[in-house]
N, C-alpha and C positions, 0 to 999 in steps of 0.2 A: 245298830250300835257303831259308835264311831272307832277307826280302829286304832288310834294312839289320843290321850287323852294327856294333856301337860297341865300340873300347878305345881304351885310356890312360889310365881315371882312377887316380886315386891319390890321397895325402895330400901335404902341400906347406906349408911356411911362409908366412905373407905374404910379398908382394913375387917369390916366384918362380911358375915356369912350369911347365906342362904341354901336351900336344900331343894331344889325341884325334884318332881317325881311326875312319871310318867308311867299312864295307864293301859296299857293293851289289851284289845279284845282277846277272847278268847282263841278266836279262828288266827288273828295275827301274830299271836302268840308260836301258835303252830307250824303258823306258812312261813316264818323269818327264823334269821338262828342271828343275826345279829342287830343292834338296837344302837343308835347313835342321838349326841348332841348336838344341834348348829346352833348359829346364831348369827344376826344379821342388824347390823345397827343400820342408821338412814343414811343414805348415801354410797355405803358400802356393800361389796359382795358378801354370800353368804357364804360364813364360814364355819368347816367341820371343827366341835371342839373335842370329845370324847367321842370313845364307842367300843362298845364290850361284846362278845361273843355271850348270846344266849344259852339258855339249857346245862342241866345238872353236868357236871363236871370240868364243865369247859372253861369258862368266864374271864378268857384272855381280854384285857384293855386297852387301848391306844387313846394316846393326847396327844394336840396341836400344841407345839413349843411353846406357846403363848400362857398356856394354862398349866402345865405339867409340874406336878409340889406343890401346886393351889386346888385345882378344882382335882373330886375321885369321884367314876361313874363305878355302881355296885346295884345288882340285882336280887329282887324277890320272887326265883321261879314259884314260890307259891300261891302266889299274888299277883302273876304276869308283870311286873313292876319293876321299872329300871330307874334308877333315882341318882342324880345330880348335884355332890355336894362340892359348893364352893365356900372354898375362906381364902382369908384376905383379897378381900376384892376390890377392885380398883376403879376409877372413871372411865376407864378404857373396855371394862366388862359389860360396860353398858348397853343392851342390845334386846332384840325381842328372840327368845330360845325357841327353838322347837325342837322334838323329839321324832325320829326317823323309823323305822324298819325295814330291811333288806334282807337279801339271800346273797349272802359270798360263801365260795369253797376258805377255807383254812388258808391257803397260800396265797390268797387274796388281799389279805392284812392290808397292803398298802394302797387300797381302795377306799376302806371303810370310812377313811375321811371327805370322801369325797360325796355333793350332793347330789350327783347325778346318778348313782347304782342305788339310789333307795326307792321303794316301793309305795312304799305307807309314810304319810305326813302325818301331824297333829296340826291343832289352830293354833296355838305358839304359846308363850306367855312371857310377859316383860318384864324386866331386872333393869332396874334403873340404881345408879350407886353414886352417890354425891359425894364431891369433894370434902 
């Protein structure tokens, strides 16, 4: 079983919305406590956009300036499921997403954007947003 699984991307005008969701195995569900969003357009680095601390009670968030009042990452610990809703979205959003998993302590926060502490990748999924 692969252990983070992404859909929803799609094509989109400016100004509207899409919703990715991301799938996690069972096992990675358990071994991570926190779930993040990248994204990577051609030419550019990849960059952290969201990322929420996993498991009941916890479900601190962090965003990348760029997206923060537009895009909100929000979990289904019932469902292993961490889902990616963006609106008003722009030609600049445009990028192939992936969905991450890692292990940070709490005081770690100002990692989770980072691509390099994550564990578990997905195969991505693309958001293309036309002018």
């Amino acid at each position: 079983q692969e252990p983070l699984v992404e859909s929803g991307g799609g094509s989109v005008q400016a100004g509207g919305s899409l919703r990715l969701t991301c799938a996690a195995s069972a096992y990675t569900s358990r071994a991570t406590n926190v779930v993040a969003w990248f994204r990577q357009a051609p030419g550019k680095e990849r960059e952290g956009v969201a990322a929420i601390y996993t498991g009941r009670g916890i479900g601190d968030t962090y965003y990348a300036d760029s997206v923060q009042g537009r895009f909100t990452i929000s979990q289904d610990n019932d469902k292993n499921t961490v889902y990616l809703h963006m609106a008003s979205l722009k030609p600049e959003d445009t990028a192939l997403y992936y969905c991450a998993a890692g292990i940070f302590r709490y005081s770690d926060y100002p990692l989770v954007l980072k691509s390099d502490e994550y564990l578990y990748w997905g195969q991505g999924t693309q958001v293309t947003v036309s002018a």
